[in-house]
C-alpha positions as CSV (number, residue, x, y, z in Angstrom):
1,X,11.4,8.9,21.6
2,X,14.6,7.9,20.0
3,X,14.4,4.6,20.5
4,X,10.9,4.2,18.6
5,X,13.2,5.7,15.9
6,X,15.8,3.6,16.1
7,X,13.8,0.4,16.5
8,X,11.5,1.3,13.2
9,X,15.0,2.1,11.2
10,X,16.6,-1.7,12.7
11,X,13.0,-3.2,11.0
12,X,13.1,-1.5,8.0
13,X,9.9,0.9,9.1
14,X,9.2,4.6,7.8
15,X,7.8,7.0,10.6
16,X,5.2,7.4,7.5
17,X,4.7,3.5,7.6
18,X,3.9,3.7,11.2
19,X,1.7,6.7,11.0
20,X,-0.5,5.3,7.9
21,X,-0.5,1.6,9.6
22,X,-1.1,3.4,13.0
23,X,-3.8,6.2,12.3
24,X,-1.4,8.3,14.2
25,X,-0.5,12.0,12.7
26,X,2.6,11.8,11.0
27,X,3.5,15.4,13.2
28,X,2.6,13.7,16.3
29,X,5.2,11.0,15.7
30,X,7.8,13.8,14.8
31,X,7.1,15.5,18.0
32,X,7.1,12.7,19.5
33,X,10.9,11.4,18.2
34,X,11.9,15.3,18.2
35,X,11.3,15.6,21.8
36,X,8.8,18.5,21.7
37,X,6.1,16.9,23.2
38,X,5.8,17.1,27.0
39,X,3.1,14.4,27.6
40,X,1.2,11.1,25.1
41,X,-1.5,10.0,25.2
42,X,-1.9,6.0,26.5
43,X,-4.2,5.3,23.5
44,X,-0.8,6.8,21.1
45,X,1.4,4.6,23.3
46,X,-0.2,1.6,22.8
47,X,-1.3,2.4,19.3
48,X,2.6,2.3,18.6
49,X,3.5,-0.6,20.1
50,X,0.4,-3.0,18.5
51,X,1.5,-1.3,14.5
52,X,5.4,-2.2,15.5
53,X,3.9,-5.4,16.2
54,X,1.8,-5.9,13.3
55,X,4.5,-4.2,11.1
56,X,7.6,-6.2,12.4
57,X,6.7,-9.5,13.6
58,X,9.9,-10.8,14.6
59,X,9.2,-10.3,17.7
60,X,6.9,-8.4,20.4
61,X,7.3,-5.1,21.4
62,X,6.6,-2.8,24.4
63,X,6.6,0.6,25.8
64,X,10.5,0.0,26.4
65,X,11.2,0.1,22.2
66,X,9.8,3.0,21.8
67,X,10.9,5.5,25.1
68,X,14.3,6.3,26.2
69,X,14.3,6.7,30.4
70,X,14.5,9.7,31.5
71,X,18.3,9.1,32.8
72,X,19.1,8.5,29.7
73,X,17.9,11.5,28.4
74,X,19.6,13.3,30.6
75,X,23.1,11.6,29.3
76,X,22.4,12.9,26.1
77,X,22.0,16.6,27.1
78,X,25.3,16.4,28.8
């Protein structure tokens, strides 16, 4: 989930912003950008996505912001 990261740094966003804003656990986000989780929930997934929305409204986001594929994953093991 480094690209939820990265995407909540670029709006100005705390993972503790998105977790209050959210109702999300604070430790399932850090799984979640730590990698340590091996599946989400859709409710979680779209939970994200609608507080990045309602938190950063410059613009819509989607599932895309807050994933890295799976290739790219794999590049940054290498």
């Amino acid at each position: 989930m480094k690209a939820e990261k990265e995407r909540a740094e670029q709006a100005g966003l705390s993972r503790n912003q998105l977790a209050v804003e959210g109702r999300i656990r604070p430790a399932t986000l850090s799984d979640l950008v730590n990698g340590k989780v091996k599946s989400v929930s859709f409710a979680t997934i779209i939970r994200i996505v609608e507080t990045l929305d309602k938190l950063d409204s410059s613009r819509k986001h989607n599932v895309e912001d807050i994933f890295v594929v799976a290739e790219e994953a794999e590049e940054d093991v290498e």
